[in-house]
C-alpha positions as CSV (number, residue, x, y, z in Angstrom):
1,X,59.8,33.8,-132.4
2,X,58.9,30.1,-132.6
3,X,55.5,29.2,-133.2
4,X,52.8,27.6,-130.8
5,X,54.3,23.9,-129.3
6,X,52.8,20.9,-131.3
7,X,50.6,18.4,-129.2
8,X,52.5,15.7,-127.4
9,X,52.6,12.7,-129.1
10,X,50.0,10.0,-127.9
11,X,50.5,6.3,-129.2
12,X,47.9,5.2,-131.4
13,X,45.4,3.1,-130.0
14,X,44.4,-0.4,-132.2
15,X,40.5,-0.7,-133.4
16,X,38.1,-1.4,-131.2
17,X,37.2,-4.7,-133.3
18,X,40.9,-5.7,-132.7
19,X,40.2,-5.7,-129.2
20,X,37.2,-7.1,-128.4
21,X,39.0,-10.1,-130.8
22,X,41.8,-10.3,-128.6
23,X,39.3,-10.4,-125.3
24,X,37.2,-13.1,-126.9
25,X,40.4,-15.3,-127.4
26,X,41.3,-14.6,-123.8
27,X,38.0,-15.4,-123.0
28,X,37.6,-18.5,-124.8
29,X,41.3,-19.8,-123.9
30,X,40.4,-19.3,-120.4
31,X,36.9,-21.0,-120.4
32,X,38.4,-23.8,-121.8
33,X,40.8,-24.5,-119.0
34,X,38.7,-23.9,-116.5
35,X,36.2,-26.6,-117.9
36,X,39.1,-29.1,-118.4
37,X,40.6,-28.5,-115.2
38,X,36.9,-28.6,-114.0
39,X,36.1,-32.1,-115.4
40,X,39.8,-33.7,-114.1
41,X,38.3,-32.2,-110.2
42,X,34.7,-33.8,-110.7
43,X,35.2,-36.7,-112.9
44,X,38.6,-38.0,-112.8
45,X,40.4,-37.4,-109.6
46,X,37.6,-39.0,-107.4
47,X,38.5,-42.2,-109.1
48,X,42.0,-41.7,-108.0
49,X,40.7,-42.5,-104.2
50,X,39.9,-46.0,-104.6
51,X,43.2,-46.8,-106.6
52,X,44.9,-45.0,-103.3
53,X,42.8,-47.2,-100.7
54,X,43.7,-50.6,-103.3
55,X,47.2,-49.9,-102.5
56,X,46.3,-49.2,-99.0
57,X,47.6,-45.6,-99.3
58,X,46.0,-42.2,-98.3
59,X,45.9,-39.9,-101.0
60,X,48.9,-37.2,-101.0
61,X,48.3,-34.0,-99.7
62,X,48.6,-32.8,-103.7
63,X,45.7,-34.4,-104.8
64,X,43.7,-33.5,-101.8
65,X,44.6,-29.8,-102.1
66,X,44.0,-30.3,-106.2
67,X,40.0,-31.6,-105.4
68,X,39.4,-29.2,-102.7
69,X,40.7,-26.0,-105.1
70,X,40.4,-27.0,-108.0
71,X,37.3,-24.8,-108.3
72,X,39.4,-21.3,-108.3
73,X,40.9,-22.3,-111.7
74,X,37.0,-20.2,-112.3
75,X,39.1,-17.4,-111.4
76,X,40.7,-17.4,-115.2
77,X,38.5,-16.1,-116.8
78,X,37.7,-13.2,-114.4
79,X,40.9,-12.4,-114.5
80,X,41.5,-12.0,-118.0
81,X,37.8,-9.8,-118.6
82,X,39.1,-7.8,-115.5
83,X,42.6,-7.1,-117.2
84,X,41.0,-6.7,-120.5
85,X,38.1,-3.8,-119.2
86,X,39.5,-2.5,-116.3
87,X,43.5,-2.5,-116.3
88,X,44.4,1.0,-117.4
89,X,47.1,-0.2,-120.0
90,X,46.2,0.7,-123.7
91,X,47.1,-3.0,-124.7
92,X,45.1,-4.8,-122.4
93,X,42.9,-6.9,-124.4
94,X,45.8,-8.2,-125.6
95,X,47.3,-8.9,-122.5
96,X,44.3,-10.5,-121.5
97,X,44.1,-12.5,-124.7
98,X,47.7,-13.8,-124.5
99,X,47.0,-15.1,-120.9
100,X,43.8,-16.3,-122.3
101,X,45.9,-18.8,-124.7
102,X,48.5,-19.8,-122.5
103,X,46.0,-20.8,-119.7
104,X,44.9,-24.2,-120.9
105,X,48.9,-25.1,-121.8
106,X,49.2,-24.1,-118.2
107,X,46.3,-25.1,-116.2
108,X,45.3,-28.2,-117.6
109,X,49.2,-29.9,-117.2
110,X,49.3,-28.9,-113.8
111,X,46.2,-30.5,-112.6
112,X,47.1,-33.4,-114.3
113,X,50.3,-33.7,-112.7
114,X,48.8,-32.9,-109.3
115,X,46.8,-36.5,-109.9
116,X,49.3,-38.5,-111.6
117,X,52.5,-37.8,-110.5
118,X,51.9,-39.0,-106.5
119,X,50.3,-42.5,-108.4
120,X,53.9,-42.4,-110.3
121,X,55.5,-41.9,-107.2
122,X,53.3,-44.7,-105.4
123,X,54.0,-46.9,-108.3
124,X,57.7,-46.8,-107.7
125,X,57.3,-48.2,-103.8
């Protein structure tokens, strides 16, 4: 007769140093493009109204949607320390860390296009 079943295999689980690293990145990428994308909402696209009333223009309705939410790009780096501590995946931090990273290469072009491009466009007229 066979002997007693062996435990089920359970896939090992990374450090616990190599995750908190992983958050931190996430973390940091995402802080980062929330503070760009923060300073193009404050600083830069106001200025962008007075170039639209010079060329006797009302701003588009991309730039007005981009300064009235550009505030939720905050919502970054919630979202990566909720998918890094609460999502029930064991490779969550790094998840979180990899979104972390790609958010300012995503973030921070799009807001910038959300200003420029209707000037571009305006340009062109």
């Amino acid at each position: 007769m066979p002997g007693p079943l062996p435990p089920p295999l359970t896939p090992p689980q990374p450090p616990a140093p190599n995750r908190r690293v992983w958050l931190l990145i996430g973390l940091a990428g995402s802080v980062s493009a929330a503070l760009v994308v923060s300073y193009i909402g404050l600083a830069v696209a106001p200025q962008f109204e007075s170039v639209y009333r010079s060329f006797g223009a009302q701003m588009p309705a991309t730039s007005q949607l981009f300064m009235r939410f550009f505030g939720l790009v905050w919502l970054l780096p919630a979202g990566v320390l909720a998918i890094g501590r609460c999502w029930p995946r064991l490779n969550a931090p790094v998840i979180a860390g990899v979104l972390g990273l790609v958010a300012p290469f995503v973030a921070v072009p799009v807001a910038l296009l959300l200003i420029y491009l209707p000037l571009f466009r305006l340009a062109d007229v």
